[in-house]
PyMOL commands that place a pseudoatom at each C-alpha (Angstrom):
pseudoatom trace, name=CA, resn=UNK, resi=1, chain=A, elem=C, hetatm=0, pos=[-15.349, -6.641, -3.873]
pseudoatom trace, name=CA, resn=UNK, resi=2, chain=A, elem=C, hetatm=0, pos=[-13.630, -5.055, -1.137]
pseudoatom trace, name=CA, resn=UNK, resi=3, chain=A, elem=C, hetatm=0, pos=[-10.150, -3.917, -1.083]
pseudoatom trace, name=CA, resn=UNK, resi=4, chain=A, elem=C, hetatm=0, pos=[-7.715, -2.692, 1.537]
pseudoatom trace, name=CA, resn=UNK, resi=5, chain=A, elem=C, hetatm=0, pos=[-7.302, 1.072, 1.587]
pseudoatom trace, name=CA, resn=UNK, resi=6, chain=A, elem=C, hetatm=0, pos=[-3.561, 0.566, 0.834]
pseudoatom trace, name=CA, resn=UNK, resi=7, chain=A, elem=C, hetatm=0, pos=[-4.787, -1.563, -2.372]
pseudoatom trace, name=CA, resn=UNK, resi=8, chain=A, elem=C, hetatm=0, pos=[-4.656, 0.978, -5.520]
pseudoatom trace, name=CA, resn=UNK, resi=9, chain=A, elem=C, hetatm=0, pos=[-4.841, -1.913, -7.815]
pseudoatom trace, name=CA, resn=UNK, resi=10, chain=A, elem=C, hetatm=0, pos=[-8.199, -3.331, -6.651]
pseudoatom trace, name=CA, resn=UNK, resi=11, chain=A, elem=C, hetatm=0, pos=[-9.734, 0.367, -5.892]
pseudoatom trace, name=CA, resn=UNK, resi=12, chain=A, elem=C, hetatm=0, pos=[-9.154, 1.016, -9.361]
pseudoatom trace, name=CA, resn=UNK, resi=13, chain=A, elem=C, hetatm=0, pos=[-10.455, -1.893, -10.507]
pseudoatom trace, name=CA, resn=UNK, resi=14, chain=A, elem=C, hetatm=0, pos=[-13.719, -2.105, -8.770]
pseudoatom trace, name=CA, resn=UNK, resi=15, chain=A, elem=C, hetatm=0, pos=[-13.893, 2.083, -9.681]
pseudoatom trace, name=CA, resn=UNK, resi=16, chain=A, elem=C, hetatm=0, pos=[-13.128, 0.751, -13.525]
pseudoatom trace, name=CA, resn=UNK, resi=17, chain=A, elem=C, hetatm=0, pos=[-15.874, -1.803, -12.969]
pseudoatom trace, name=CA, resn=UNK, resi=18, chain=A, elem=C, hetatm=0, pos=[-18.637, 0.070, -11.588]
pseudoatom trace, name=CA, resn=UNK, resi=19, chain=A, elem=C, hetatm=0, pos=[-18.018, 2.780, -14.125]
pseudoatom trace, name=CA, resn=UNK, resi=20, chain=A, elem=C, hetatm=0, pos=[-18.382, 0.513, -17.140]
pseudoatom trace, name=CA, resn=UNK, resi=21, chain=A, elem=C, hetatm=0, pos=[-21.360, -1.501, -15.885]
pseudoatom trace, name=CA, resn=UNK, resi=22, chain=A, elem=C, hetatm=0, pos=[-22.895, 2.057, -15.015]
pseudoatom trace, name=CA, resn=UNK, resi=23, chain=A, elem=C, hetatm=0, pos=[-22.067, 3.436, -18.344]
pseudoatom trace, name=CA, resn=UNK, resi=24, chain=A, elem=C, hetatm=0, pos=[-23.038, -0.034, -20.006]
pseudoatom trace, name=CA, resn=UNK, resi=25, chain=A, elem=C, hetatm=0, pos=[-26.734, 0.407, -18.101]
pseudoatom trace, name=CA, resn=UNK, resi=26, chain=A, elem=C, hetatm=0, pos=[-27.329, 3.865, -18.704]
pseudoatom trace, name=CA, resn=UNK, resi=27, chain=A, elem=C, hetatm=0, pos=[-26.798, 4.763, -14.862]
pseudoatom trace, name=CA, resn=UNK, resi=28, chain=A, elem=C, hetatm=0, pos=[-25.613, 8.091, -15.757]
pseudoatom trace, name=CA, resn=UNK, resi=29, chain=A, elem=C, hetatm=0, pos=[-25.334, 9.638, -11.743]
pseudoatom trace, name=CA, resn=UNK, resi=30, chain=A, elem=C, hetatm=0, pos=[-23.668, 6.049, -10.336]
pseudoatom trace, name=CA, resn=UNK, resi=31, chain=A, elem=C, hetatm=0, pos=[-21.195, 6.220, -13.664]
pseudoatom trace, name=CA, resn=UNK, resi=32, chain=A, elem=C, hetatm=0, pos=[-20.344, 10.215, -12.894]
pseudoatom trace, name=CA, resn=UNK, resi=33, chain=A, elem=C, hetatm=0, pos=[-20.092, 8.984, -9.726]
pseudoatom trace, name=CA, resn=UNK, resi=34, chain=A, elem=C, hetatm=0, pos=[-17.221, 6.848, -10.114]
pseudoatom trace, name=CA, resn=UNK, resi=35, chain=A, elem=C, hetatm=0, pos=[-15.831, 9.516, -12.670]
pseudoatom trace, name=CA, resn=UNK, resi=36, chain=A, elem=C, hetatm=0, pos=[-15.585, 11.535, -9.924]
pseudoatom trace, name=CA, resn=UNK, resi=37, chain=A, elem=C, hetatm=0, pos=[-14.239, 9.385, -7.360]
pseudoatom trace, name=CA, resn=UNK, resi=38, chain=A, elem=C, hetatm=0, pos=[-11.285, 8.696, -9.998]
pseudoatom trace, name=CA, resn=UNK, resi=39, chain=A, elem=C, hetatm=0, pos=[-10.123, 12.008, -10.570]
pseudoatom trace, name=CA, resn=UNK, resi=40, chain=A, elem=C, hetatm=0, pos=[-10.527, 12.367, -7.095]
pseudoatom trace, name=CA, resn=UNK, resi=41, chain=A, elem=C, hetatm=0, pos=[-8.335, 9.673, -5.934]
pseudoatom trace, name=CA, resn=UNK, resi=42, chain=A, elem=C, hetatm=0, pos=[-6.078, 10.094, -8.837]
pseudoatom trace, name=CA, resn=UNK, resi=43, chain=A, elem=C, hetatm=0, pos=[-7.143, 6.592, -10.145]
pseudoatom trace, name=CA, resn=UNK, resi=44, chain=A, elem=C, hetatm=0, pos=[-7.724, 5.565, -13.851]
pseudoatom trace, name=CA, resn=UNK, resi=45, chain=A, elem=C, hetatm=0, pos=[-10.994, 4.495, -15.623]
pseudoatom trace, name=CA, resn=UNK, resi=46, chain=A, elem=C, hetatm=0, pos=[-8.436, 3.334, -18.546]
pseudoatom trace, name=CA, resn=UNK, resi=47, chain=A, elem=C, hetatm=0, pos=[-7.323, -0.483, -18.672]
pseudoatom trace, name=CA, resn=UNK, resi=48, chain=A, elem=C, hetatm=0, pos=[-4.030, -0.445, -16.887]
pseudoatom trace, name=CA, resn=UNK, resi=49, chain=A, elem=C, hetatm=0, pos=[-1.506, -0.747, -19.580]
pseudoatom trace, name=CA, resn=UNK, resi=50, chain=A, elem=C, hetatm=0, pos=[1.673, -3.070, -18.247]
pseudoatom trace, name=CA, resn=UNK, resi=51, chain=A, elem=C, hetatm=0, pos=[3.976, -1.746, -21.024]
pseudoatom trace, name=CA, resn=UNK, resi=52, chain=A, elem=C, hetatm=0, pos=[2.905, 2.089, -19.927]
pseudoatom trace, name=CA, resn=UNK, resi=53, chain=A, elem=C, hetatm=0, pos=[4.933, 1.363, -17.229]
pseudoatom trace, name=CA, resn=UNK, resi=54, chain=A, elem=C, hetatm=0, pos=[8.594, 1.903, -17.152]
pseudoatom trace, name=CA, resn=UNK, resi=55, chain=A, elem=C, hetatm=0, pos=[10.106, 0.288, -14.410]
pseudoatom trace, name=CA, resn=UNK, resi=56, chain=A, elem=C, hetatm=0, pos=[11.530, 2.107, -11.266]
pseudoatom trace, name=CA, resn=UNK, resi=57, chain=A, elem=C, hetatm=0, pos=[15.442, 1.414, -12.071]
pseudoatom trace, name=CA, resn=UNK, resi=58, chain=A, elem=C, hetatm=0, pos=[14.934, 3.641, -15.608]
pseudoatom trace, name=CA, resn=UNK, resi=59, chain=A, elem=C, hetatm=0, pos=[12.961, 6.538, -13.977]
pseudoatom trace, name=CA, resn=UNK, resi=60, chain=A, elem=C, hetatm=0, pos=[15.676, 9.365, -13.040]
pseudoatom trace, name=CA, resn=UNK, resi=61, chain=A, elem=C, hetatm=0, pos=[13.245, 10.642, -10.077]
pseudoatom trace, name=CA, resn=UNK, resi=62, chain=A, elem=C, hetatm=0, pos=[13.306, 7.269, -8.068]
pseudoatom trace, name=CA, resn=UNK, resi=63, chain=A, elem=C, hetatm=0, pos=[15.868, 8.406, -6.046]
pseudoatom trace, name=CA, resn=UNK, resi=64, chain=A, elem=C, hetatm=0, pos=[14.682, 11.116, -4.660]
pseudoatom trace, name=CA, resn=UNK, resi=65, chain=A, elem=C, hetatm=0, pos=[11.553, 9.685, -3.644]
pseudoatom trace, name=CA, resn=UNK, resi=66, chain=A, elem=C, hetatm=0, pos=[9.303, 12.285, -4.899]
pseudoatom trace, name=CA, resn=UNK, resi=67, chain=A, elem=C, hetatm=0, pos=[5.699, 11.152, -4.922]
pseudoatom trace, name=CA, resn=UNK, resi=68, chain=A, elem=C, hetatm=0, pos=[3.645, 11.215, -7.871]
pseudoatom trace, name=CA, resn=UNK, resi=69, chain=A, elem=C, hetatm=0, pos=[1.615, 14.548, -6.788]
pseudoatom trace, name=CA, resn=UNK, resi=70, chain=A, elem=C, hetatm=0, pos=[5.722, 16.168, -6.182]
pseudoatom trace, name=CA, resn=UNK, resi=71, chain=A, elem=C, hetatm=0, pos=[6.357, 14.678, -9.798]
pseudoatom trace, name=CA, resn=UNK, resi=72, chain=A, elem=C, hetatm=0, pos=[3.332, 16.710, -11.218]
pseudoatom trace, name=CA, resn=UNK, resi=73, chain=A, elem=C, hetatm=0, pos=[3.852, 19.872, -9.238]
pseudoatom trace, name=CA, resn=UNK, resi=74, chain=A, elem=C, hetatm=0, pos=[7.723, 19.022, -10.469]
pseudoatom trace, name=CA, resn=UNK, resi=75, chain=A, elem=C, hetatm=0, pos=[7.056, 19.115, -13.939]
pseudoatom trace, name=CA, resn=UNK, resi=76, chain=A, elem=C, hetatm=0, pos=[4.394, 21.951, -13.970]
pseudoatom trace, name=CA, resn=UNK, resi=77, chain=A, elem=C, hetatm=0, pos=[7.060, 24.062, -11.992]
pseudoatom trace, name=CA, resn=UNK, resi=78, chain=A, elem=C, hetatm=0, pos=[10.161, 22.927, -14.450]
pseudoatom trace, name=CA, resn=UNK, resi=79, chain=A, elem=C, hetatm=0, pos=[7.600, 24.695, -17.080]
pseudoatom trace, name=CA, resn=UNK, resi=80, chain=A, elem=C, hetatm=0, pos=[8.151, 28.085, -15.396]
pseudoatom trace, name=CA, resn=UNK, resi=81, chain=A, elem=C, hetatm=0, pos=[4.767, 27.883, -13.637]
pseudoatom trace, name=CA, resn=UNK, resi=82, chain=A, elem=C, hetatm=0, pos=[4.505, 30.002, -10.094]
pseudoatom trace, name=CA, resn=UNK, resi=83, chain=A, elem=C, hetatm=0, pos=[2.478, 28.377, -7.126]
pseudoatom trace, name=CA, resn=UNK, resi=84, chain=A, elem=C, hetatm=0, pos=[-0.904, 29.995, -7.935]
pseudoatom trace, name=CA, resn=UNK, resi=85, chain=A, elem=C, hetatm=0, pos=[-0.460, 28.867, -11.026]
pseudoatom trace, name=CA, resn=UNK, resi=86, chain=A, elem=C, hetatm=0, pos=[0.383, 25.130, -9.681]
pseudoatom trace, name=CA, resn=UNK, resi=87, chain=A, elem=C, hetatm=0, pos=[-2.244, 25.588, -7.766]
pseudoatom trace, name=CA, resn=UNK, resi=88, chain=A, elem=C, hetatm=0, pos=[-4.996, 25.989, -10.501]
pseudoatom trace, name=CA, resn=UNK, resi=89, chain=A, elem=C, hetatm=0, pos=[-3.756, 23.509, -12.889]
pseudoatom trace, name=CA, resn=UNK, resi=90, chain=A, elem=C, hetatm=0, pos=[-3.504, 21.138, -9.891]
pseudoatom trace, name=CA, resn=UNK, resi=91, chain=A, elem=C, hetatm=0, pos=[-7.685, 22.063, -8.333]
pseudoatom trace, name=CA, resn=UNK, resi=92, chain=A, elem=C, hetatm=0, pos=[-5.334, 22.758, -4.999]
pseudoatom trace, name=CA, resn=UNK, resi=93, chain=A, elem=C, hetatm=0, pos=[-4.761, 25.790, -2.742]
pseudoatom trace, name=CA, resn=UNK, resi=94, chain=A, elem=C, hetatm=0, pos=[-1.925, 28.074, -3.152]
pseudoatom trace, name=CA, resn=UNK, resi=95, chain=A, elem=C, hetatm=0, pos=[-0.139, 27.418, -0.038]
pseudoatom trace, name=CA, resn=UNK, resi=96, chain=A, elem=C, hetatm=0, pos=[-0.449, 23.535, -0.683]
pseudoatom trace, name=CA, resn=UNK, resi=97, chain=A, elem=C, hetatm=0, pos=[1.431, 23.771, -3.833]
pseudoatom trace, name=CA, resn=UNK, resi=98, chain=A, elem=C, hetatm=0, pos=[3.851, 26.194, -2.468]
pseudoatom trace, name=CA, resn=UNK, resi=99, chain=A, elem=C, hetatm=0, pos=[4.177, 23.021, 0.905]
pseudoatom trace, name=CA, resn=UNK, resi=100, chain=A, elem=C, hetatm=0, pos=[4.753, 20.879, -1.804]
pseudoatom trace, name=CA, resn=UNK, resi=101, chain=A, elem=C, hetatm=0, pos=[7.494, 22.998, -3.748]
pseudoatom trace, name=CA, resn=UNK, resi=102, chain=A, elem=C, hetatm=0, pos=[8.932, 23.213, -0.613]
pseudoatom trace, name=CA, resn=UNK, resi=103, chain=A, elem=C, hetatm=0, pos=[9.059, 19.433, 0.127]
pseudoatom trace, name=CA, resn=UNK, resi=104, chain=A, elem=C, hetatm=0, pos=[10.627, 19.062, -4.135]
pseudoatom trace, name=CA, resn=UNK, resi=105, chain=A, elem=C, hetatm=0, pos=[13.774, 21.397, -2.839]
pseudoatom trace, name=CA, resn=UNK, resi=106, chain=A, elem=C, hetatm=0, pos=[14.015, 19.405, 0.181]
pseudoatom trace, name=CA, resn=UNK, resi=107, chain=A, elem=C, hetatm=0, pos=[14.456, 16.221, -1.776]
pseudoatom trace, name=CA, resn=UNK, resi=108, chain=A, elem=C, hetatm=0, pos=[16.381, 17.238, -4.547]
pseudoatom trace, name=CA, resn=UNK, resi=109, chain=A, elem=C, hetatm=0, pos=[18.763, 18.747, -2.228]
pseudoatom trace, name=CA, resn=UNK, resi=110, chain=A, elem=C, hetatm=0, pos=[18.475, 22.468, -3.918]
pseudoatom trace, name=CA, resn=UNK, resi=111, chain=A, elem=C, hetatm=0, pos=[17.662, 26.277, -2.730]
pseudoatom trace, name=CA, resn=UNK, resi=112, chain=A, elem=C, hetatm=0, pos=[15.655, 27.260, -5.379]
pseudoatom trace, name=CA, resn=UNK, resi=113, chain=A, elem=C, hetatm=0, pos=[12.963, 26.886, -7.821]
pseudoatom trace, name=CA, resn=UNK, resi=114, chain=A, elem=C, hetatm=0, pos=[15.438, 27.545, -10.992]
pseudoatom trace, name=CA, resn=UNK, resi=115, chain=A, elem=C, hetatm=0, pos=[17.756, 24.676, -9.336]
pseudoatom trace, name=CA, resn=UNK, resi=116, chain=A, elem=C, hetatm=0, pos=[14.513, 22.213, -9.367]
pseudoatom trace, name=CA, resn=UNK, resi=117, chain=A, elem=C, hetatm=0, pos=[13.997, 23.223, -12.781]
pseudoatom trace, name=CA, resn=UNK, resi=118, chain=A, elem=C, hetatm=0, pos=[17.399, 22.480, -14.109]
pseudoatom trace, name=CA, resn=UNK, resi=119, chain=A, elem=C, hetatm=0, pos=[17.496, 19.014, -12.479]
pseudoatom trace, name=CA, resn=UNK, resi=120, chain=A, elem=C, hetatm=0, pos=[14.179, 18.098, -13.936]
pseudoatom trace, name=CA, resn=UNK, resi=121, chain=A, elem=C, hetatm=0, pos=[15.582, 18.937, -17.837]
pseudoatom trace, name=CA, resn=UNK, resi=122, chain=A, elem=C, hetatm=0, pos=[18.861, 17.487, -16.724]
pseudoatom trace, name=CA, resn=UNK, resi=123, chain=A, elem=C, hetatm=0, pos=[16.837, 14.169, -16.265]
pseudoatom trace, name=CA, resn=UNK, resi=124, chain=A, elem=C, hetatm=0, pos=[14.557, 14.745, -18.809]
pseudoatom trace, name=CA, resn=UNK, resi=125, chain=A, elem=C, hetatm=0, pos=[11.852, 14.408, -17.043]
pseudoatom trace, name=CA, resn=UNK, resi=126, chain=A, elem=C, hetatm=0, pos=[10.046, 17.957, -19.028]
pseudoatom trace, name=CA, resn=UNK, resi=127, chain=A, elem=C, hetatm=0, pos=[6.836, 17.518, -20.028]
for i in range(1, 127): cmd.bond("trace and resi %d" % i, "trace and resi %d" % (i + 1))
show_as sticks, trace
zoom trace
């Protein structure tokens, strides 16, 4: 099956698929494989779930077009977490967590960390 590289739907569908049929034939290194290519890619090996998904008009964020990795790094720095921190949770470098903090004050329109942190519980958007 191929799939566009804009096509997240089908690339985690044919990841899904060759993980089960790998898992389901005892191809342990082709079924790590595709583990690995999910977590990479940020892709589920779960059944997509069309109630899991809240549509865009009830998420608070939507606005402020934040992408999902700025919606993590959002919610790990509403916790209180500093950038190193962000960083290790997140498998990413310091100073691309601290870019990406950066780029969540941009779009929320504040100057600092504590200001990102208050709209996140404002929205409720806490983990």
């Amino acid at each position: 099956m191929a799939a566009s590289a804009g096509d997240r739907v089908a690339a985690g569908r044919g990841v899904r698929e060759a993980y089960a049929l790998a898992s389901r034939v005892g191809a342990a290194p082709i079924a790590e494989e595709a583990d690995a290519l999910a977590r990479r890619t940020r892709l589920s090996l779960d059944e997509p779930d069309a109630n899991a998904v809240r549509p865009a008009a009830e998420d608070p964020l939507t606005r402020f077009g934040l992408t999902e990795r700025e919606r993590e790094i959002l919610l790990l720095l509403a916790g209180g977490r500093s950038n190193p921190q962000i960083a290790g949770a997140l498998f990413i470098s310091p100073k691309t967590a601290s870019v990406h903090v950066s780029n969540i004050l941009a779009k929320l329109g504040v100057d600092s960390r504590i200001e990102a942190a208050a709209v996140a519980h404002r929205l409720g958007v806490t983990g």
